[in-house]
N, C-alpha and C positions, 0 to 999 in steps of 0.2 A: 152712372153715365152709360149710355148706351150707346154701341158702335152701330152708326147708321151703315158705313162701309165698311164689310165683312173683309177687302183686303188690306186693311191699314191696320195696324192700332191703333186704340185712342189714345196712347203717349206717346211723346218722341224722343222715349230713352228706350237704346239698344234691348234688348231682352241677354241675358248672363251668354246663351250660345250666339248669339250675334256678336258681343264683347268678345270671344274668347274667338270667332273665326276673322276679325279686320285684323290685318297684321297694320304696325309702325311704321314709318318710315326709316326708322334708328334700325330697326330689323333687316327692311330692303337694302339699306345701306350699307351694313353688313355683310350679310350673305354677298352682296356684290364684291366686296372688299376681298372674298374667298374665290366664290362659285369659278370667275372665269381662269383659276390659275388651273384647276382642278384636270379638264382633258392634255392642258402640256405637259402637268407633270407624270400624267399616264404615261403618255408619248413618250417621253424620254424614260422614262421606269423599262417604258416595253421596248424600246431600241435599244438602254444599256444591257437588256437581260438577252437580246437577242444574239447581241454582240460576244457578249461573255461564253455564250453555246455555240458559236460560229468559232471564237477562239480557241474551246478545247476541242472541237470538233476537228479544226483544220481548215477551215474554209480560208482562212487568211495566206494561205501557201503560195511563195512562186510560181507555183506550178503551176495552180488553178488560173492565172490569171488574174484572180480579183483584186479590188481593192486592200492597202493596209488598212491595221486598225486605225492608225493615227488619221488616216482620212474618212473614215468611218464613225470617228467619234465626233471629228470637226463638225461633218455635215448636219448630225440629230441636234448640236448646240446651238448653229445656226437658225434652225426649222426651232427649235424651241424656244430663240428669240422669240424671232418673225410670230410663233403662234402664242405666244404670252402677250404679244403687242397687242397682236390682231384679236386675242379673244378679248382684252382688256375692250379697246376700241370698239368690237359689235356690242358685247354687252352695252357698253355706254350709250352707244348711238340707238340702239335696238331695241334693245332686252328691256331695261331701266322704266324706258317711255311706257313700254306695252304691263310692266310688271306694275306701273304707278296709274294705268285705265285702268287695269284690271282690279286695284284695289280699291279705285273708286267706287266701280261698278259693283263690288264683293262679289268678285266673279276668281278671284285667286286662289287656284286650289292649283296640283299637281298636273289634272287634267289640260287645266287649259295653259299653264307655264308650257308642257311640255307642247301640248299641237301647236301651239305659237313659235317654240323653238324650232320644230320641224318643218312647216311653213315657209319659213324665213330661211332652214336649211337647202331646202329644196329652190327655192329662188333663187339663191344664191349658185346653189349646182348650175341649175339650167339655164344663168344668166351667163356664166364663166364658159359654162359648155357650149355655147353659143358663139360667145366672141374668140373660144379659142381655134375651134372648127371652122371658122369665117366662111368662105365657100362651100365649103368640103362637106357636104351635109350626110354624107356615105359613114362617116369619121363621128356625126353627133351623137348614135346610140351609145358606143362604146366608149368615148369619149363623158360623156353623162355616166353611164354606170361606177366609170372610174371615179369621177368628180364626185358622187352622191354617197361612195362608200369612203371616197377618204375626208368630209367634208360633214354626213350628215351625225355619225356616231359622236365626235368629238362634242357638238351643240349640245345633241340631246345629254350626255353626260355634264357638262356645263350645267345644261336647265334642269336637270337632274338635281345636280347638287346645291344649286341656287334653291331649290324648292325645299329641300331638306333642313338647308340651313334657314331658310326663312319660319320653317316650322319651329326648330331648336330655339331659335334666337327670339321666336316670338313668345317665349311659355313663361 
């Protein structure tokens, strides 16, 4: 048989490295099941360790002023609600949609999870930093810098581990 069009094959079964790079859906599904717990439990890992060197250190003192621990601990349980929720919730609305084009397309590799995640990080910054400066456009730079450092690292760690485990769970 001869391929009149040099960019097809002339079958329409996968060739072995085309099978081995479409991941499953049982795979995506997965890895979602994991991926988005993955930056809160940082988060609180890094807020309990900070806490524990703030207490032998002293920072906890009358003296100093600051807060006790017991309201120091309240408030990372809190934030690690809200961000177990909230990461649950963008993965799903987000992440999912663009993770299931992308594997239509066989365009799902690490590269594009993560510039996807980023993208979507930075939207997010400059949307929040926007409504939360309302007037005050003096206030957006700095205001943006803040929202994009405490906002974009937690995603890309997310679409990080999303990526990983979709590779694991696909083999």
């Amino acid at each position: 048989m001869v391929n009149r069009n040099p960019y097809h094959s002339p079958t329409d079964f996968p060739s072995e490295v085309d099978r081995n790079r479409i991941h499953s859906n049982h795979s995506l599904w997965r890895a979602f099941l994991l991926a988005p717990a993955v930056a809160p439990i940082v988060f609180m890992a890094a807020i309990f360790l900070v806490n524990i060197f703030a207490g032998r250190v002293g920072v906890w003192s009358e003296e100093t002023g600051l807060a006790s621990e017991t309201g120091l601990i309240k408030v990372p349980i809190l934030l690690f609600t809200i961000g177990f929720v909230g990461s649950y919730f963008v993965a799903l609305v987000i992440g999912m949609p663009i993770a299931f084009c992308l594997r239509r397309v066989n365009a799902l590799n690490g590269y594009s999870i993560n510039g996807f995640a980023f993208c979507a990080a930075m939207l997010l910054s400059v949307t929040c930093a926007i409504a939360v400066v309302g007037d005050n456009r003096n206030a957006l730079p700095l205001v943006l810098c803040y929202l994009t450092a405490g906002v974009v690292p937690p995603i890309l760690l997310s679409a990080s581990a999303f990526w990983l485990l979709v590779k694991r769970l696909s083999r």
